[in-house]
N, C-alpha and C positions, 0 to 999 in steps of 0.2 A: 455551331451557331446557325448556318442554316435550316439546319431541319427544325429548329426550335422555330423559326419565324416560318416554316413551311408551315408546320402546325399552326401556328397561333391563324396565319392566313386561309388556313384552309378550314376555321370554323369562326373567324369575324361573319358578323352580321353581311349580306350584298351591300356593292354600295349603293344599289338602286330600289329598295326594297317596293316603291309603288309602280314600277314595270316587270310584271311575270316573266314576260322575254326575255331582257336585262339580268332577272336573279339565274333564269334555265341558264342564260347564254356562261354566267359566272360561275354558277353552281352546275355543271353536268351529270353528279350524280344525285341532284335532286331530281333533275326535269329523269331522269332514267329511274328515282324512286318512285316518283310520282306516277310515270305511270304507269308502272308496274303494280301500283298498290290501287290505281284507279281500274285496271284490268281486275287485278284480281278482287274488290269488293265493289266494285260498280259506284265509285265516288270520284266525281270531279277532278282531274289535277287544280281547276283554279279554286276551289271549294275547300283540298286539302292544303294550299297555300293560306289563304285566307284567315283561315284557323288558326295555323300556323304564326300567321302575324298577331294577330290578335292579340294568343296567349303569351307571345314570347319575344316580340317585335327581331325572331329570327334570330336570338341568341339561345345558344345552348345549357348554358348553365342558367339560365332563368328560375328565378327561385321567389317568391312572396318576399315581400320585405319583414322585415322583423319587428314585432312590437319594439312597444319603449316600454321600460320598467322606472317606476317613477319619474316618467319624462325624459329621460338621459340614458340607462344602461340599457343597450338590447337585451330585449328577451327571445325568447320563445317564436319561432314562425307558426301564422296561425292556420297553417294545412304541412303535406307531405309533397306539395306539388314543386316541381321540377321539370325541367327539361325546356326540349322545343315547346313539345304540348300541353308542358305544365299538368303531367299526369299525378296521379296519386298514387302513392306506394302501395297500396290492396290496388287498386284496378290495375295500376301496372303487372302486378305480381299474375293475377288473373289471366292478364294476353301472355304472360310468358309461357308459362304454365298449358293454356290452352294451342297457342298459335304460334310463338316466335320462336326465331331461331336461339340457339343458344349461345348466348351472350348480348342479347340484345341491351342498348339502354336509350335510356331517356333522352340522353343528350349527343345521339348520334341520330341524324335528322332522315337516313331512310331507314331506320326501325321506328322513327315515330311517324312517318306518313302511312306506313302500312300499318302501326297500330288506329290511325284516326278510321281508317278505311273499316276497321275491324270492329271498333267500340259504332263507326254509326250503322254498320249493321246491326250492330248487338240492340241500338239505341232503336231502329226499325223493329227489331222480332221483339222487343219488350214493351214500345210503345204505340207502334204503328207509325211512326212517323217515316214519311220515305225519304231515303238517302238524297233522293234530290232538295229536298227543303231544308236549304241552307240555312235558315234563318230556324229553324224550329231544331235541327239536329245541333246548333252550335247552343241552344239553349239546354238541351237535353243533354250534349258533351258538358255544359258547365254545371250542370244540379245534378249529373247521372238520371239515367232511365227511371228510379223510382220517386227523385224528386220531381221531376218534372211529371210525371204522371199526376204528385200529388197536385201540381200547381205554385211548387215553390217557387218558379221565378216570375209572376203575375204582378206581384208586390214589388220584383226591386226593378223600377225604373233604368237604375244604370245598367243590368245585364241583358235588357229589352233594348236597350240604345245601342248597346256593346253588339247586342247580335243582328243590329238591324245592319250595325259598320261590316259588319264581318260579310252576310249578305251582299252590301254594296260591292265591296272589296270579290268578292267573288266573282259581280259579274262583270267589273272592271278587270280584273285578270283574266275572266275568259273570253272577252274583247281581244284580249289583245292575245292572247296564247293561238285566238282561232289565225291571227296574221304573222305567226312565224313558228307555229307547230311543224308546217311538211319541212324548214329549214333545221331541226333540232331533232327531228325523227331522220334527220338525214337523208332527205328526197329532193331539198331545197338544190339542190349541184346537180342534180338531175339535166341535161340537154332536155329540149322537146323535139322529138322528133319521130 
C-alpha cells in the first residue's frame, strides 16, 4: 500500500504550482531536470516550467478532452497530444528516434523538459526564432515550426493570450528561481568565509 500512494505522490501535480522555488523545493528531480536540459539546449529552467504549466497545469497524464458524439457519448480526442508537454505522437516519436534515451515517455517530466529544450531548438534552426523568446517559441511549440512559419497562429486570439500567460509566467518564475537557485544547486549551506 505504500509504494502505491508513493507513486501516485510522486507524480500529483506541486502543491504550489505559481512559486518555481516551491515546485524545485517539491520536485528535486525537476529542478535537477531542468537544468540539466537548460545546459544542455540553452533554454530557461523557468521558460521550460512555464510551458510546462501551460500545456499540462503539471500533470502527467494530460490528455485533450474528448469530443461528444451526439452531445453525450465520447468520442474520438481531437489530437495525439499527451503528457506534461502535451506532445504529439510523430513529434514525439521524432526526439526518440533522434535524441532520447531509451524508454523515454511523455509522462515522465525530465524526459519531457529535455524534449521542450530540444524541439525549441529545432523550433530556432527551422524558423529563426531564438530560444530566448519565450513567447514566440511557445507559439511555434503549439502550431510546430512549419505552421508557425505559415502564420497559423495570427488568427487564434486565444493561443496569442495563451503564449502571452506562458511568457509572463516565465518571467515570474525566473524572478523568483534567481532567489533561491544557489540554495537548490546546493551552495545555499555554504558558511562565508
Amino acid at each position: 500500500m505504500l509504494v502505491v500512494w508513493v507513486v501516485l505522490a510522486s507524480s500529483a501535480p506541486p502543491s504550489n504550482p505559481d512559486d518555481l522555488c516551491a515546485v524545485f523545493r517539491e520536485k528535486p528531480r525537476w529542478h535537477r531536470a531542468a537544468t540539466a536540459s537548460a545546459a544542455r539546449w540553452g533554454v530557461d529552467e523557468a521558460a521550460l516550467l512555464a510551458i510546462v504549466f501551460q500545456e499540462s497545469s503539471f500533470r502527467g497524464d494530460a490528455r485533450p478532452p474528448r469530443r461528444l458524439w451526439l452531445g453525450v457519448l465520447p468520442g474520438f480526442r481531437p489530437s495525439t497530444a499527451y503528457g506534461f508537454g502535451q506532445v504529439l505522437d510523430a513529434t514525439w516519436q521524432d526526439y526518440v528516434v533522434r535524441v532520447a534515451e531509451p524508454g523515454a515517455r511523455r509522462n515522465r517530466m525530465t524526459d519531457v523538459l529535455d524534449f521542450i529544450g530540444w524541439y525549441a531548438t529545432v523550433i530556432e534552426q527551422r524558423t529563426g526564432v531564438p530560444r530566448s523568446s519565450v513567447r514566440d517559441v511557445y507559439l511555434a511549440y503549439h502550431q510546430g515550426p512549419a505552421g508557425y512559419a505559415r502564420g497559423d497562429h495570427l488568427e487564434k486570439r486565444w493561443l496569442l493570450a495563451a503564449a502571452s500567460r506562458v511568457e509572463a509566467r516565465a518571467r515570474r518564475y525566473d524572478a523568483q528561481y534567481a532567489g533561491c537557485r544557489a540554495e537548490l544547486d546546493g551552495r545555499g549551506w555554504l558558511p562565508f568565509w
